[in-house]
PDB file with SEQRES, HELIX, SHEET and CRYST1 records, atoms N, CA, C and O in Angstrom:
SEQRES   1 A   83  UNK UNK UNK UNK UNK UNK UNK UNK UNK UNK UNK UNK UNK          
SEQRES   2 A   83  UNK UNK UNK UNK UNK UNK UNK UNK UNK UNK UNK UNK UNK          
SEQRES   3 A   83  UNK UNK UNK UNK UNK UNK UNK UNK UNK UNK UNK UNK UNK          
SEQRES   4 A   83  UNK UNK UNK UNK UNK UNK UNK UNK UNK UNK UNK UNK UNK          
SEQRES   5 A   83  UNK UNK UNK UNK UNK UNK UNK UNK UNK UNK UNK UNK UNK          
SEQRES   6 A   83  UNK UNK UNK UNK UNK UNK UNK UNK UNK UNK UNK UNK UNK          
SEQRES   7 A   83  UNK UNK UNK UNK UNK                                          
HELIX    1 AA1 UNK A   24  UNK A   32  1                                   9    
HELIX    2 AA2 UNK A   51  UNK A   62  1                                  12    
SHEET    1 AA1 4 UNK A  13  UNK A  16  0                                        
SHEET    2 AA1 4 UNK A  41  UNK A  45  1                                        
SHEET    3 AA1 4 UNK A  75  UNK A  81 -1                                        
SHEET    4 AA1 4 UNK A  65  UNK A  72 -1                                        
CRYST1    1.000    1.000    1.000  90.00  90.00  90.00 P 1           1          
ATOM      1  N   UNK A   1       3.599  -9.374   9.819  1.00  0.00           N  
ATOM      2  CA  UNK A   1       3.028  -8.193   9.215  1.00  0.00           C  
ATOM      3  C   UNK A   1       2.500  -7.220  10.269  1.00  0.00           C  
ATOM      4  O   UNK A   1       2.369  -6.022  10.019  1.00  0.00           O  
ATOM      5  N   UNK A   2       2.159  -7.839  11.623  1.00  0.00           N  
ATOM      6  CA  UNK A   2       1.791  -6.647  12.663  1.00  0.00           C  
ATOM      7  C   UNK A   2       3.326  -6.258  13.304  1.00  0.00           C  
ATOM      8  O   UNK A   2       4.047  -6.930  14.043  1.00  0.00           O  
ATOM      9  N   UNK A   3       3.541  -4.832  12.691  1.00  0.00           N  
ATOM     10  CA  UNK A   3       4.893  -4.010  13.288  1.00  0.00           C  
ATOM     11  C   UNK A   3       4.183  -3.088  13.591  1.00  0.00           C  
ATOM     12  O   UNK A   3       3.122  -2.669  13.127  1.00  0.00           O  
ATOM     13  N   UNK A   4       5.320  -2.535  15.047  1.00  0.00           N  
ATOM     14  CA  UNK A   4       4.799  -0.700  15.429  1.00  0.00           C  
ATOM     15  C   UNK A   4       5.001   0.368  14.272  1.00  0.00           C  
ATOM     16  O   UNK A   4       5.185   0.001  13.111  1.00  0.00           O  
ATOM     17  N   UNK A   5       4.974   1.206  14.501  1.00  0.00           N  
ATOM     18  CA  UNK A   5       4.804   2.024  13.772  1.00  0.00           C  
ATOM     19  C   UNK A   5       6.330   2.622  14.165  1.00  0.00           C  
ATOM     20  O   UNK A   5       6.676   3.232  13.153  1.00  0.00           O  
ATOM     21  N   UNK A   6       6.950   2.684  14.748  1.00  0.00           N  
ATOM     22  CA  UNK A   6       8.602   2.876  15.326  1.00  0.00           C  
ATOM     23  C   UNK A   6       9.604   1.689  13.784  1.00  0.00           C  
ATOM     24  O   UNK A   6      10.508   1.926  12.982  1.00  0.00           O  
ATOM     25  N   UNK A   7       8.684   0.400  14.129  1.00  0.00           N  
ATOM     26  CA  UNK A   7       9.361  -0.680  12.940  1.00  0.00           C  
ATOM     27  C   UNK A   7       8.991  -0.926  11.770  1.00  0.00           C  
ATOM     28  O   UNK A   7       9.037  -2.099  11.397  1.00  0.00           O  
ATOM     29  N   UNK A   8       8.492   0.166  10.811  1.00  0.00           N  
ATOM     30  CA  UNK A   8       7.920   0.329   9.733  1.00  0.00           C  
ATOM     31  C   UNK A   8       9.012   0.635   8.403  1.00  0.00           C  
ATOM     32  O   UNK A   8       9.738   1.629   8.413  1.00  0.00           O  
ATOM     33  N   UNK A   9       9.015  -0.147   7.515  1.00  0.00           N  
ATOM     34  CA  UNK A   9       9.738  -0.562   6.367  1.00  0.00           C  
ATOM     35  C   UNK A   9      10.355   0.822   6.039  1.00  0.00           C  
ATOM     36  O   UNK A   9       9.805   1.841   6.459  1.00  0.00           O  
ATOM     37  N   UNK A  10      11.740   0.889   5.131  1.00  0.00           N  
ATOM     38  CA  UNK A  10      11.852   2.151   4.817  1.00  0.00           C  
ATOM     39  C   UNK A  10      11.101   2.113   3.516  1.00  0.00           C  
ATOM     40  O   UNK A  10      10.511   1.095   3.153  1.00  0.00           O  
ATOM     41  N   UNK A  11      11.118   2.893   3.023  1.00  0.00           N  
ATOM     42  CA  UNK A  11      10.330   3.068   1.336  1.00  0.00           C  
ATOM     43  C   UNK A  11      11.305   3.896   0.534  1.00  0.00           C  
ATOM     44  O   UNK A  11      12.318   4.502   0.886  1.00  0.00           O  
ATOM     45  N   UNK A  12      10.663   3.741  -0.761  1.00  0.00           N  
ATOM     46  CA  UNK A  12      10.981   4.759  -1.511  1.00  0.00           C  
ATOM     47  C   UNK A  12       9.981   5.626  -2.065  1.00  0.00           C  
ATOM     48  O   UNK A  12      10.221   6.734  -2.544  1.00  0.00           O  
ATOM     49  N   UNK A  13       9.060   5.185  -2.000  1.00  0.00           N  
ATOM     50  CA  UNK A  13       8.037   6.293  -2.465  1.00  0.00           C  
ATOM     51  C   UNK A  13       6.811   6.035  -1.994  1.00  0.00           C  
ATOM     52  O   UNK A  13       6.192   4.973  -1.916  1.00  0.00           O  
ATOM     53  N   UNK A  14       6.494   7.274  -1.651  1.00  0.00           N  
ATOM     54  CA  UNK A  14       4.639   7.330  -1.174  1.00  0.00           C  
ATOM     55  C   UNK A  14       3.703   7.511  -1.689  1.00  0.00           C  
ATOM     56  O   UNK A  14       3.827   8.251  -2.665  1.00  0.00           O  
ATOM     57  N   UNK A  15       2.691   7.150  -1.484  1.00  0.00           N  
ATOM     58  CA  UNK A  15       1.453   7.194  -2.772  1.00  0.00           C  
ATOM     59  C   UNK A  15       0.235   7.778  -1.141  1.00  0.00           C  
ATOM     60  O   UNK A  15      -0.328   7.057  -0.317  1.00  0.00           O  
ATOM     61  N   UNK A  16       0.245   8.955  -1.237  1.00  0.00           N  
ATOM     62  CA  UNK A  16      -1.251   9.131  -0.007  1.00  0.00           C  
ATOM     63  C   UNK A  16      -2.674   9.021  -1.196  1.00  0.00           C  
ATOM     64  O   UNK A  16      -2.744   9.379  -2.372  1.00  0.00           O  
ATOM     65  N   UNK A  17      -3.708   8.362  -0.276  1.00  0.00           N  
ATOM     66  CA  UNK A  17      -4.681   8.280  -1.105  1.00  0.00           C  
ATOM     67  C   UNK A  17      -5.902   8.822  -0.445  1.00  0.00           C  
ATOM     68  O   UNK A  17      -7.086   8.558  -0.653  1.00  0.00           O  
ATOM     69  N   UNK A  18      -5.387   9.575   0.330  1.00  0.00           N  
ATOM     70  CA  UNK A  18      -6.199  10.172   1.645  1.00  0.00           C  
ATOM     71  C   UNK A  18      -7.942  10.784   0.960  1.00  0.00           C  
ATOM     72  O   UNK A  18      -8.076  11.750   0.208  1.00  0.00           O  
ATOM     73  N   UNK A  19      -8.716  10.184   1.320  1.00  0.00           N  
ATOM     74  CA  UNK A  19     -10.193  11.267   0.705  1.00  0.00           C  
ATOM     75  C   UNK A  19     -11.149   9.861  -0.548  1.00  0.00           C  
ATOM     76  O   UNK A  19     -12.355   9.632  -0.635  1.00  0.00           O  
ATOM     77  N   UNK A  20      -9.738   9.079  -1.462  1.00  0.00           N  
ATOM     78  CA  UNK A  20     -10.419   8.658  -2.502  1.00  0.00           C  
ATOM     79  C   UNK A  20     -11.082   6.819  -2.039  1.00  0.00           C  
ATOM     80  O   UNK A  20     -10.640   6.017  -1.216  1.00  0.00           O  
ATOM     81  N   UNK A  21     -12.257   6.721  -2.982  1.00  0.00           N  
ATOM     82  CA  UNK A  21     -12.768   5.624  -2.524  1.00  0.00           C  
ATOM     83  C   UNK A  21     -12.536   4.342  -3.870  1.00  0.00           C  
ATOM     84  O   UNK A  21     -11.918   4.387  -4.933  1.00  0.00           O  
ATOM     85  N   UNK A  22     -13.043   3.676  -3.460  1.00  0.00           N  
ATOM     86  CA  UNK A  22     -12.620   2.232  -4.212  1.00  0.00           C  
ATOM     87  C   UNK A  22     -13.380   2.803  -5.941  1.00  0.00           C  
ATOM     88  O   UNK A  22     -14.443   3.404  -6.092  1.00  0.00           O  
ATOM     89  N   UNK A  23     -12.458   2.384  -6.961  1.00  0.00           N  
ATOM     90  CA  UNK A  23     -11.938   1.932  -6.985  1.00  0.00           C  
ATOM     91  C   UNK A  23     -10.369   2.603  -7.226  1.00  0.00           C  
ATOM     92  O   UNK A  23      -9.358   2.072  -7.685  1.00  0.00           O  
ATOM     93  N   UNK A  24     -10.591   3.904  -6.752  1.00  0.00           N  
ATOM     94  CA  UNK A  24      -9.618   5.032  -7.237  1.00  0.00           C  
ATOM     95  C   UNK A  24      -8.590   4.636  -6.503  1.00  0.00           C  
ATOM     96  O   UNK A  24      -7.648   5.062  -7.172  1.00  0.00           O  
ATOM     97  N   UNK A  25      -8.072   4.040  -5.460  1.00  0.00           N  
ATOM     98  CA  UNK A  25      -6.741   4.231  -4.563  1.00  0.00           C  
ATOM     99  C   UNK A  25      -6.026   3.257  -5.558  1.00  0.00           C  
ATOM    100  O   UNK A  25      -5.304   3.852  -6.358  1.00  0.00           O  
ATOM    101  N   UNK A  26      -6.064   1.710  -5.710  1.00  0.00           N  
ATOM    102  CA  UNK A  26      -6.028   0.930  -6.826  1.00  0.00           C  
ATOM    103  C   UNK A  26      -5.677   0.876  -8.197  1.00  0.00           C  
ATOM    104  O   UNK A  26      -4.897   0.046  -8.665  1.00  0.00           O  
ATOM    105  N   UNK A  27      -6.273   1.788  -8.858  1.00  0.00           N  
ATOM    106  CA  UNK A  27      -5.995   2.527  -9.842  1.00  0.00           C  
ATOM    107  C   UNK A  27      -4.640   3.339  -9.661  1.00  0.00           C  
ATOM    108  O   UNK A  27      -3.673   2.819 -10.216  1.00  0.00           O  
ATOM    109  N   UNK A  28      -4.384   4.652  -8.906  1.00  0.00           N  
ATOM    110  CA  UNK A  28      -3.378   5.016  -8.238  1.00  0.00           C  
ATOM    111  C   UNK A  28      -2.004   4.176  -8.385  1.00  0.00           C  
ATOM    112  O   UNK A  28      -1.030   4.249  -9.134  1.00  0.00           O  
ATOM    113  N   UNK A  29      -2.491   3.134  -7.040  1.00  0.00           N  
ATOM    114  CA  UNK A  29      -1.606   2.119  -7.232  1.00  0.00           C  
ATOM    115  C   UNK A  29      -0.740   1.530  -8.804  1.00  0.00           C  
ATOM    116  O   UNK A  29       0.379   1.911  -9.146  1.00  0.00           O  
ATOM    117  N   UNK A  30      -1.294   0.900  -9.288  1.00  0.00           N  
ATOM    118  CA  UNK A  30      -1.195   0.636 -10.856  1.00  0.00           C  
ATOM    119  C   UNK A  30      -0.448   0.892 -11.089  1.00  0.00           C  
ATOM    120  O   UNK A  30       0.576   0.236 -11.280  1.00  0.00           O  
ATOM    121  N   UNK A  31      -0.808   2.915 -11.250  1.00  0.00           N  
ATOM    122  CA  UNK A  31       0.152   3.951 -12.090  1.00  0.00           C  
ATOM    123  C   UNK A  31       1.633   3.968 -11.085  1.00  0.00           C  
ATOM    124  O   UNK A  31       2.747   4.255 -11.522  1.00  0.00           O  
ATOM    125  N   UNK A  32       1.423   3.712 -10.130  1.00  0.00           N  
ATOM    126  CA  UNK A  32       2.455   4.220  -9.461  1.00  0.00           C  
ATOM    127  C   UNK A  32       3.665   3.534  -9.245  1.00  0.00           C  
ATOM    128  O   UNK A  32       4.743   4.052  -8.952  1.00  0.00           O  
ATOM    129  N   UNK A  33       3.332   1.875  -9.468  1.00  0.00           N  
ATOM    130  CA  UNK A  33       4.422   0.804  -9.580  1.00  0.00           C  
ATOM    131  C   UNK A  33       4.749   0.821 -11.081  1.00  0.00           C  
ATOM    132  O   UNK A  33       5.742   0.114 -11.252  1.00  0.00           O  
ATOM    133  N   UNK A  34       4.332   1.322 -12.183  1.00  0.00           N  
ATOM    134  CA  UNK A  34       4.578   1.214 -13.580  1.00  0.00           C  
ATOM    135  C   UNK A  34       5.935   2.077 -13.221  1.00  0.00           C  
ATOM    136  O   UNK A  34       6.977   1.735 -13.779  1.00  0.00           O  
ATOM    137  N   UNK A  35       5.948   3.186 -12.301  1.00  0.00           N  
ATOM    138  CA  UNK A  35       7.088   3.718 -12.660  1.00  0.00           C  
ATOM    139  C   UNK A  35       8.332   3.499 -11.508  1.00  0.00           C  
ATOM    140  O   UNK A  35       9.336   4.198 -11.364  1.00  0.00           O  
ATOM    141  N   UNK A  36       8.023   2.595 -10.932  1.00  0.00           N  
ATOM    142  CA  UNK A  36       9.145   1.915  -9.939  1.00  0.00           C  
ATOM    143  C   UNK A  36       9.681   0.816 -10.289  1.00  0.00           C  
ATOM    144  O   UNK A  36       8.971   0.198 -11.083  1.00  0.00           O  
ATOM    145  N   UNK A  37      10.824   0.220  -9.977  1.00  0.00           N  
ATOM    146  CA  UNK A  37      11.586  -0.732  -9.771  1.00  0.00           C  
ATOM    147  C   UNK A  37      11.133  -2.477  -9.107  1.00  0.00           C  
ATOM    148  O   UNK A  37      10.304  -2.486  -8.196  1.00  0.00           O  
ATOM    149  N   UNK A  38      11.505  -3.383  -9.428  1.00  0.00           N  
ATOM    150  CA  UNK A  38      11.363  -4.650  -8.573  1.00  0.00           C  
ATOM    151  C   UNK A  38      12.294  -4.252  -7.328  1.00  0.00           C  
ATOM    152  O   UNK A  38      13.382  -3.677  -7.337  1.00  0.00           O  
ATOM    153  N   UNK A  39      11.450  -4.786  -6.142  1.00  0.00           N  
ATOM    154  CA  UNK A  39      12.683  -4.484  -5.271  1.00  0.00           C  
ATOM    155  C   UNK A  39      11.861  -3.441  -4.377  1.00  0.00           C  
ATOM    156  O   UNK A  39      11.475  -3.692  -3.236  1.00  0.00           O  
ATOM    157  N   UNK A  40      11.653  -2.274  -5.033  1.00  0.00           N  
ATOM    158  CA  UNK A  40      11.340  -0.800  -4.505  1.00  0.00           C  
ATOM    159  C   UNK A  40      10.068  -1.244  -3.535  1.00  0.00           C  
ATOM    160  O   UNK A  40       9.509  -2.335  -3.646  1.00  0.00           O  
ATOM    161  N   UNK A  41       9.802  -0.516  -2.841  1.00  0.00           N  
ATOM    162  CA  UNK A  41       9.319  -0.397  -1.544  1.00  0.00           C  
ATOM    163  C   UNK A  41       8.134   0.978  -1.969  1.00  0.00           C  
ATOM    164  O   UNK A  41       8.573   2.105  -2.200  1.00  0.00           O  
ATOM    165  N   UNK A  42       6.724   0.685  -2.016  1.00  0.00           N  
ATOM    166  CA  UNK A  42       5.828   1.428  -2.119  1.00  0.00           C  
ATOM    167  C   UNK A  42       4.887   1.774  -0.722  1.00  0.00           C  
ATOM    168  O   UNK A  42       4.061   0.995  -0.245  1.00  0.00           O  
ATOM    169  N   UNK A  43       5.212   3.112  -0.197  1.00  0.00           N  
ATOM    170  CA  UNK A  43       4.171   3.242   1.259  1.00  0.00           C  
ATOM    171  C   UNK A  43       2.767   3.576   0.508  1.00  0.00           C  
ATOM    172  O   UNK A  43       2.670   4.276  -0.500  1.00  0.00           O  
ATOM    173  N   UNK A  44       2.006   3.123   0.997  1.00  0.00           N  
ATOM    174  CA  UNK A  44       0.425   3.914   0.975  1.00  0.00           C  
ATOM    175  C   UNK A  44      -0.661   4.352   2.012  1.00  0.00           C  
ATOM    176  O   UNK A  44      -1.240   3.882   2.992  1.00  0.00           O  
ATOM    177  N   UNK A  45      -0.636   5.249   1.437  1.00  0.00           N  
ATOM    178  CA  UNK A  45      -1.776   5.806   2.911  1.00  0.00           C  
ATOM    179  C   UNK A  45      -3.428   6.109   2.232  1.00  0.00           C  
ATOM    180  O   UNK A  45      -3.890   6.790   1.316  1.00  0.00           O  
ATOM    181  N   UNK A  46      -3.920   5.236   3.200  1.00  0.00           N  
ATOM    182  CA  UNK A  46      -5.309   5.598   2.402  1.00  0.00           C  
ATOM    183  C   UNK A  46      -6.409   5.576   3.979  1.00  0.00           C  
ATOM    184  O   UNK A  46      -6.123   5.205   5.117  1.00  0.00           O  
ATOM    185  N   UNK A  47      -7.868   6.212   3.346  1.00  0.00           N  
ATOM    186  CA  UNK A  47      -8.740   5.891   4.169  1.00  0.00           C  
ATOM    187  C   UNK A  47     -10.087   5.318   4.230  1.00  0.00           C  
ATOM    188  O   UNK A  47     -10.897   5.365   5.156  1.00  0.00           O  
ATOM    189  N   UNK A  48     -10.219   4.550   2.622  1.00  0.00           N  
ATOM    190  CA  UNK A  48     -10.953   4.202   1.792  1.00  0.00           C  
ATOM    191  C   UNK A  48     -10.952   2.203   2.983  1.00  0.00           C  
ATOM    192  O   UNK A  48      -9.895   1.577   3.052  1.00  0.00           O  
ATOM    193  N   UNK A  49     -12.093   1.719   3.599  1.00  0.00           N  
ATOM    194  CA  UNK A  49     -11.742   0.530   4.318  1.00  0.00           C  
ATOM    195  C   UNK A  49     -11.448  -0.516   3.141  1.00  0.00           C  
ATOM    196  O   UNK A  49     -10.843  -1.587   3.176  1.00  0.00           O  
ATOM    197  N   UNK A  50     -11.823  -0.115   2.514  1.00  0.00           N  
ATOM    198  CA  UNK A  50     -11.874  -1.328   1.217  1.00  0.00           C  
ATOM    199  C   UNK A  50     -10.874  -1.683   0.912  1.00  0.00           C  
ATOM    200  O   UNK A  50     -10.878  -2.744   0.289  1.00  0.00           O  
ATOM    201  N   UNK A  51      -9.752  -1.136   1.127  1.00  0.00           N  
ATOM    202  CA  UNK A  51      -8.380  -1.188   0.968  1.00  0.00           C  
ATOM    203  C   UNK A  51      -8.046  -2.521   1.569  1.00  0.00           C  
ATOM    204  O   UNK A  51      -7.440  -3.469   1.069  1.00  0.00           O  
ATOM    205  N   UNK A  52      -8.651  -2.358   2.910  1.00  0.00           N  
ATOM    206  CA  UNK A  52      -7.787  -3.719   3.743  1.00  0.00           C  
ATOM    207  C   UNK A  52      -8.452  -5.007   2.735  1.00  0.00           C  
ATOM    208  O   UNK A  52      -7.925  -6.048   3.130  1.00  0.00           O  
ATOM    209  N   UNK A  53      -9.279  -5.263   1.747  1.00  0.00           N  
ATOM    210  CA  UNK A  53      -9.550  -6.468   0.727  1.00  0.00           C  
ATOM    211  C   UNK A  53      -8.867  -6.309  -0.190  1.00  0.00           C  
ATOM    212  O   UNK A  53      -8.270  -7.243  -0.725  1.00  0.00           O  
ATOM    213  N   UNK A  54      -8.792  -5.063  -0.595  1.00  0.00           N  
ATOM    214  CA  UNK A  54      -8.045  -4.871  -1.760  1.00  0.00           C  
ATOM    215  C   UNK A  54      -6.693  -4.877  -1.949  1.00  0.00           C  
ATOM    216  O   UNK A  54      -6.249  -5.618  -2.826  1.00  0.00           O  
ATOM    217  N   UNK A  55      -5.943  -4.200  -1.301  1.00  0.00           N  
ATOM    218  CA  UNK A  55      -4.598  -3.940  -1.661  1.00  0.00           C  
ATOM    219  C   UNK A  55      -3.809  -5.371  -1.020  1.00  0.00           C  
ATOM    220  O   UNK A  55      -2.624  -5.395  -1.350  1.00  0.00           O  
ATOM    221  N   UNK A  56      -4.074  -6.097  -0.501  1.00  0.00           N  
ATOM    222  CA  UNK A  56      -3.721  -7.506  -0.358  1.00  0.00           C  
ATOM    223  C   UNK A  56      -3.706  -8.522  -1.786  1.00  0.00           C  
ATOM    224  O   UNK A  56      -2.759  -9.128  -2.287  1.00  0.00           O  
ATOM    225  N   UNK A  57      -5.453  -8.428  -2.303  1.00  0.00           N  
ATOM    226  CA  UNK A  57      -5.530  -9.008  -3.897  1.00  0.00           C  
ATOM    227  C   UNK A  57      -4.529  -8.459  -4.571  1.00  0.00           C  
ATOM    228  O   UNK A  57      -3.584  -9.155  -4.945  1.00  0.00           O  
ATOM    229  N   UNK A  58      -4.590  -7.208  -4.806  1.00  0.00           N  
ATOM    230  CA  UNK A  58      -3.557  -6.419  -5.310  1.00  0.00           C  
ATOM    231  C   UNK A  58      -2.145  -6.873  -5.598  1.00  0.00           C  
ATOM    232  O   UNK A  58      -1.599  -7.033  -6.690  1.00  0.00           O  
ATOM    233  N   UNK A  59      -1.625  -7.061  -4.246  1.00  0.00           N  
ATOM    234  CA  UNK A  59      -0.160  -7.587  -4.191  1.00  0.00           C  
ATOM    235  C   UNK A  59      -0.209  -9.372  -4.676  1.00  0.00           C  
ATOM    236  O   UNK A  59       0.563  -9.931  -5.455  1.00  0.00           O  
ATOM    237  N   UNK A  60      -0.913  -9.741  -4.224  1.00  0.00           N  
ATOM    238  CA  UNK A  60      -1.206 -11.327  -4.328  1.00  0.00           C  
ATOM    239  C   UNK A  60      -1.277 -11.843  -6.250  1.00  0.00           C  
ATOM    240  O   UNK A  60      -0.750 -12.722  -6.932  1.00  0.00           O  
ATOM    241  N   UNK A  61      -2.010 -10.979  -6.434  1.00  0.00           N  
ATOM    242  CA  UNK A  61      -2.251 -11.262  -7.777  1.00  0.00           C  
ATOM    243  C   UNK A  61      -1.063 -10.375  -9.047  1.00  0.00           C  
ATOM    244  O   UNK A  61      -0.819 -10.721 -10.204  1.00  0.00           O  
ATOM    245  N   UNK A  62      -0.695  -9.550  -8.511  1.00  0.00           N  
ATOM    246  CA  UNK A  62       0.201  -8.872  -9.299  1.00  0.00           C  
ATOM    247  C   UNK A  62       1.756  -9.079  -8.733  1.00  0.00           C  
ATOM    248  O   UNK A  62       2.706  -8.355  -9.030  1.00  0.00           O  
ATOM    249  N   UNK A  63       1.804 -10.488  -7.656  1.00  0.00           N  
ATOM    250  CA  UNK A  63       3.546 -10.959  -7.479  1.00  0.00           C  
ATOM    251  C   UNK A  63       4.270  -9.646  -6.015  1.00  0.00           C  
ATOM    252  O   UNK A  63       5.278  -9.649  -5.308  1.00  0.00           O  
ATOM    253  N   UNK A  64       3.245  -8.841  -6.150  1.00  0.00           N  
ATOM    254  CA  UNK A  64       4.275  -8.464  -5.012  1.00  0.00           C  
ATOM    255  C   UNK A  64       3.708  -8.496  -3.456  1.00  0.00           C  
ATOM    256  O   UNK A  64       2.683  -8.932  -2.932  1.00  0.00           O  
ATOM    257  N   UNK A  65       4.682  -7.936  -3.069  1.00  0.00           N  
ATOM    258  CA  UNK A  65       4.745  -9.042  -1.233  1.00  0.00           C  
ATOM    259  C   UNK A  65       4.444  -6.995  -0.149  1.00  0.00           C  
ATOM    260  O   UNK A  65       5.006  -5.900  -0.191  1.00  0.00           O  
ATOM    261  N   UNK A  66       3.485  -7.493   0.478  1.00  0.00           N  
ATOM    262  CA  UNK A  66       2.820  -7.204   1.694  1.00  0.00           C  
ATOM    263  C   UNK A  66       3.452  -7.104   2.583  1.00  0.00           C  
ATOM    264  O   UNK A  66       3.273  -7.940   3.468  1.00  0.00           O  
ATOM    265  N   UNK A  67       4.496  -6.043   2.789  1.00  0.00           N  
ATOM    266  CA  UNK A  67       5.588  -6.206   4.237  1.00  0.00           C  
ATOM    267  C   UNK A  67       4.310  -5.583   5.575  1.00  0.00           C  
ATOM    268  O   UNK A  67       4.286  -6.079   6.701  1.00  0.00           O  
ATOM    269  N   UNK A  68       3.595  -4.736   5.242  1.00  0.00           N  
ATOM    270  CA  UNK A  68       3.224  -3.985   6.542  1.00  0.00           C  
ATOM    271  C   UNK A  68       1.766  -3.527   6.173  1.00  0.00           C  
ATOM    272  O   UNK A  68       1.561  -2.952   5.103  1.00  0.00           O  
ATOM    273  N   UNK A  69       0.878  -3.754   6.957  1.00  0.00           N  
ATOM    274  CA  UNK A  69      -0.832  -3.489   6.956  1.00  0.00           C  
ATOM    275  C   UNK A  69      -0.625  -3.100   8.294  1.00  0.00           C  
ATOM    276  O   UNK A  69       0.033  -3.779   9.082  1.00  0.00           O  
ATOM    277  N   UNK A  70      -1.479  -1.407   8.742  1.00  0.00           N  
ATOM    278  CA  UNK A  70      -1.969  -0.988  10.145  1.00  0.00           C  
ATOM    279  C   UNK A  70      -3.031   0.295   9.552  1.00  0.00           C  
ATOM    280  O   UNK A  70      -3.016   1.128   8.646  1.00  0.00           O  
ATOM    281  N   UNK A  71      -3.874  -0.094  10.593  1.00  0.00           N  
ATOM    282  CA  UNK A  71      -5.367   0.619  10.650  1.00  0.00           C  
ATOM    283  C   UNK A  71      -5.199   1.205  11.784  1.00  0.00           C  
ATOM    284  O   UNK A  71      -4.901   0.463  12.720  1.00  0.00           O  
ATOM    285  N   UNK A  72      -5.336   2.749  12.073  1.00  0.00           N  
ATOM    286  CA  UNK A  72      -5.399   3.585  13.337  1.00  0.00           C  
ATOM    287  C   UNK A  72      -6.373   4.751  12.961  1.00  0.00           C  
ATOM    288  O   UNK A  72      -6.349   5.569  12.041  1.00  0.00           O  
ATOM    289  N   UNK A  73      -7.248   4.535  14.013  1.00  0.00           N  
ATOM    290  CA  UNK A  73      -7.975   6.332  14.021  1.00  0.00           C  
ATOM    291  C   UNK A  73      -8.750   6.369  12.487  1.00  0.00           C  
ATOM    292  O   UNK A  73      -9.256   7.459  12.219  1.00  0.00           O  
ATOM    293  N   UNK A  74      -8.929   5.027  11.205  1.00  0.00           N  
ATOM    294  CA  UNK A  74      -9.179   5.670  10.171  1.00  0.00           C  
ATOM    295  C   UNK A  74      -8.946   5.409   8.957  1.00  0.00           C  
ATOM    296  O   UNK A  74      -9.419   5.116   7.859  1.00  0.00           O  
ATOM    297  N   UNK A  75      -7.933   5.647   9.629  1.00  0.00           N  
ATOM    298  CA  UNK A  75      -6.631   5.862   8.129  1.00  0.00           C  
ATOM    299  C   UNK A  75      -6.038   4.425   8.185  1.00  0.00           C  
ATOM    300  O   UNK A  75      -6.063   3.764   9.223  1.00  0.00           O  
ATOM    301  N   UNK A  76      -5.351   3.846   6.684  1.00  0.00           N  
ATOM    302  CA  UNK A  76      -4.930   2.737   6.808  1.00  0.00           C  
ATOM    303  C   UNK A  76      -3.373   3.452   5.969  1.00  0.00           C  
ATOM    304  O   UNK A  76      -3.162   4.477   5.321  1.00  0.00           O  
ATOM    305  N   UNK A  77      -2.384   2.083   6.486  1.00  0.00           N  
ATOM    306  CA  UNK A  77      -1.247   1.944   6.106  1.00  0.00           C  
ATOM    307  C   UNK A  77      -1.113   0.727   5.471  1.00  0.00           C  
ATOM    308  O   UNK A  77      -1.663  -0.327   5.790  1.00  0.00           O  
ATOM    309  N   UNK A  78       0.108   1.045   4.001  1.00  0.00           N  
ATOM    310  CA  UNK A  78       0.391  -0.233   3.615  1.00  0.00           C  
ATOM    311  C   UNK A  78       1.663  -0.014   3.019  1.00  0.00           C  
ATOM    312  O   UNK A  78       1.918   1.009   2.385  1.00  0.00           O  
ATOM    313  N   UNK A  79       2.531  -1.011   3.215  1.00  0.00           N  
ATOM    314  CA  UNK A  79       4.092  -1.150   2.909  1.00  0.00           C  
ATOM    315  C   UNK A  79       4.379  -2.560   1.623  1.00  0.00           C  
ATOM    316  O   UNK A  79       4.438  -3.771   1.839  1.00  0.00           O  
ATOM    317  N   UNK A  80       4.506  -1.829   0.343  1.00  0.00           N  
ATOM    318  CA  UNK A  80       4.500  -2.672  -0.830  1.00  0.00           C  
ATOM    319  C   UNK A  80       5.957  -2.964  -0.991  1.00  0.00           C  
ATOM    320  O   UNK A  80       6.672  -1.996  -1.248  1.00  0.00           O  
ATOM    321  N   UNK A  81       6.548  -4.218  -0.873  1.00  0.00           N  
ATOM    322  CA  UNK A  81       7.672  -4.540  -1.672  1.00  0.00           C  
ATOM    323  C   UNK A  81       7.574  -4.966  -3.059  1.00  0.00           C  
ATOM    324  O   UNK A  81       7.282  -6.140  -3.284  1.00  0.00           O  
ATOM    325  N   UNK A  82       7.818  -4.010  -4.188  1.00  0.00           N  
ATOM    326  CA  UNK A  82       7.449  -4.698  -5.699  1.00  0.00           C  
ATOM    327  C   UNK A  82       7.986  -6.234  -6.304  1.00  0.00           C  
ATOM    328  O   UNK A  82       9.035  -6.625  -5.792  1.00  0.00           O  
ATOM    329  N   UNK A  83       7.535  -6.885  -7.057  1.00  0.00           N  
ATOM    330  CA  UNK A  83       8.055  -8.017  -7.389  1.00  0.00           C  
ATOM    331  C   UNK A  83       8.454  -8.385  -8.785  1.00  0.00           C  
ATOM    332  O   UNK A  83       8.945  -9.490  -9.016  1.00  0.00           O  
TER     333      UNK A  83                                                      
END                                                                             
């Protein structure tokens, strides 16, 4: 799960969550795999830290898989494969 940022998953869709705090990025989330595919590839960008607890439960508990977690300067990254 630690890749550069050069080796970062392709996606299909981005969800920025730039500004919002817990429990709003999450929520977001939710809505945003209701309208994707198994399979599909969800990027997220957030800057909320809570994320790095959360969006792990997130995937863990709702079946899908965690390709990519990175924290720089702030801002966090996360690479959802749906399940």
């Amino acid at each position: 799960m630690n890749q550069t940022a050069d080796s970062q998953p392709p996606y299909q869709v981005e969800l920025d969550t730039t500004g919002l705090y817990c429990p709003e990025p999450i929520m977001l989330m939710h809505n945003k795999v209701r309208d994707m595919s198994s399979g599909e590839i969800l990027k997220v960008v957030a800057t909320d830290p809570a994320t790095t607890r959360d969006v792990p439960k997130f995937c863990s508990f709702l079946g899908h898989e965690l390709l990519f977690q990175q924290e720089s300067d702030g801002q966090y990254l996360y690479f959802i494969r749906l399940g």
